[in-house]
C-alpha angles and dihedrals in degrees: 000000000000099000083056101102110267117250120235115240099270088045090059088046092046097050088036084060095051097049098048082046090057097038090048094242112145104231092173076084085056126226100315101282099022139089121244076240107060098035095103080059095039098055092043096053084050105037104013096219097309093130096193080081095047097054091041092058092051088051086054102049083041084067099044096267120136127243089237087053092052090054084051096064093040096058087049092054087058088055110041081047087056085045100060090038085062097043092055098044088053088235130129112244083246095067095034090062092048090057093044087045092053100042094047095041086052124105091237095050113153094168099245098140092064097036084068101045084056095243096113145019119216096319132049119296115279123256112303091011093069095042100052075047084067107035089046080049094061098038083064101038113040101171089067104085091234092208095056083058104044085050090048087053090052101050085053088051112038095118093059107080103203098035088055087036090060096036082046087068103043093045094058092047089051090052088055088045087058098048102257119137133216129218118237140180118235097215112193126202113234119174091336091310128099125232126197105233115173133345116224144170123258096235107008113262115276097011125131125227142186123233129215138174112237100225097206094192094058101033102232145103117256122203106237084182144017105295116246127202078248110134089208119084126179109213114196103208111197124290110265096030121163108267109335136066111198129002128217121190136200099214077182131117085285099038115201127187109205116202112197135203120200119201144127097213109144083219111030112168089057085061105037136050133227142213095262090041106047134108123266091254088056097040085053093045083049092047089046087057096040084055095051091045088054096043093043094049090032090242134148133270107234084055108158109261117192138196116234124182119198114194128139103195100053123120156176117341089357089080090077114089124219125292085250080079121086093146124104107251138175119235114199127224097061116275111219103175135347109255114269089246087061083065103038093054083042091056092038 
């Protein structure tokens, strides 16, 4: 699979067209949470051009799975591999994760380690691949600071769009994990304009905040630490989830559900959906985790949720999101002032 030649990003939506046309999905509604629009984007920051992935996940979804259950099993198939690998060289996981670790953070890395695993070809491994590598890497080994590598990775790869595209994700989830707010813009819509009412952190700075994994198929949240009496709770959603990337709650007086959304993506609302833009399937499996959210922190049901878009190399007009959104929303990182050229189509 991976010494087949890559494909560039309109070969994979080109071949990605003609599967769904011959398994009867409807990609015009996009991949779940993604516009038609984005989805060239979409499939090169996941499978950096290795096709066979592409064409597994469309199976998949041909046969009612989600995407996010497809990058489930994907990320299962990465440790059971590590797994194996382990078992035949008579080594703990522990250890197998020190030596990989080592020989692809060295300056002579060739990737061997991982060629024969069978998780790359020649280059590095593709888009999410690379990234549940990681992750798998530092379950194993918790003395390596997971985030120093995966900035270390991204500096190496900043000129590949979907590989930093994916480590740009994880990055940013592993910064909340280790307590360190962001700073975001709550933009208003007034009379078809948008106003920049207040800047605030995302958590506030020097709270303290508990994490748990939202388990879809249950329909539960699971405790991924020791709970705190803090009223702030970071929620991972599955890789792969309809609109959103990561949730935080204020279990508070006021409480607030924020729903964020990680790309890096220059112009990121004609790539990603919103609340108020996405399809009926995403808006239900929202609502189900908004549900489970409520019933879990004995909220109500009408708690404030809120939009949040995370991109940090977003800017001018692109700020605006599409006239589908109506919603307050936050946009991080702060927004000072809209660009001159949002006014001057506004007067015209």
């Amino acid at each position: 699979m991976f010494d087949l030649p890559l494909f560039t990003k309109v070969e994979c939506s080109d071949f990605a067209h003609i599967l769904c046309n011959l398994l009867k999905i409807n990609l015009e509604n996009g991949i779940e949470g993604i516009p038609f629009g984005g989805i060239d984007d979409w499939l090169e920051e996941r499978f950096g051009g290795v096709i066979g992935y592409i064409a597994e996940m469309f199976l998949d979804m041909s046969k009612g799975s989600f995407v996010s259950q497809y990058m489930s099993t994907l990320s299962g198939r990465i440790n059971d591999i590590m797994t194996n690998t382990a078992e035949r060289r008579h080594i703990s996981l522990e250890q197998l994760s020190k030596d990989w670790l080592n020989e692809i953070k060295s300056a002579r890395n060739d990737w061997k380690c991982l060629r024969d695993a069978g998780l790359c070809g020649s280059s590095p491994p593709r888009g999410m691949i690379f990234s549940f590598t990681l992750e798998w890497l530092c379950i194993y080994c918790p003395t390596e600071n997971a985030l120093s590598l995966v900035s270390l990775f991204r500096s190496k790869f900043s000129v590949d769009p979907g590989l930093d595209g994916c480590l740009l994700e994880l990055e940013e989830i592993l910064k909340l994990r280790a307590k360190t707010s962001f700073e975001a813009t709550l933009l208003t819509s007034s009379d078809q304009e948008w106003l920049i009412k207040k800047s605030v952190f995302l958590p506030p700075v020097g709270a303290s905040w508990n994490s748990m994994l939202y388990n879809e198929s249950q329909g539960t949240l699971e405790l991924a630490q020791n709970i705190t009496s803090s009223s702030w709770c970071l929620i991972q959603v599955p890789s792969g989830f309809d609109v959103i990337d990561i949730v935080l709650v204020n279990v508070s007086a006021s409480p607030v559900i924020y729903g964020i959304q990680i790309t890096r993506s220059l112009k990121p609302f004609a790539t990603h959906h919103t609340f108020d833009t996405c399809p009926p399937k995403s808006k239900e499996r929202l609502n189900k985790l908004w549900r489970v959210i409520s019933s879990h922190f004995e909220l109500d049901d009408d708690a404030e949720k809120l939009y949040v878009m995370l991109d940090p190399n977003c800017k001018g007009a692109n700020i605006r999101p599409p006239s589908g959104h109506m919603s307050n929303f936050y946009f991080s990182p702060k927004v000072t002032e809209f660009a001159s050229s949002l006014k001057k189509r506004r007067y015209k």
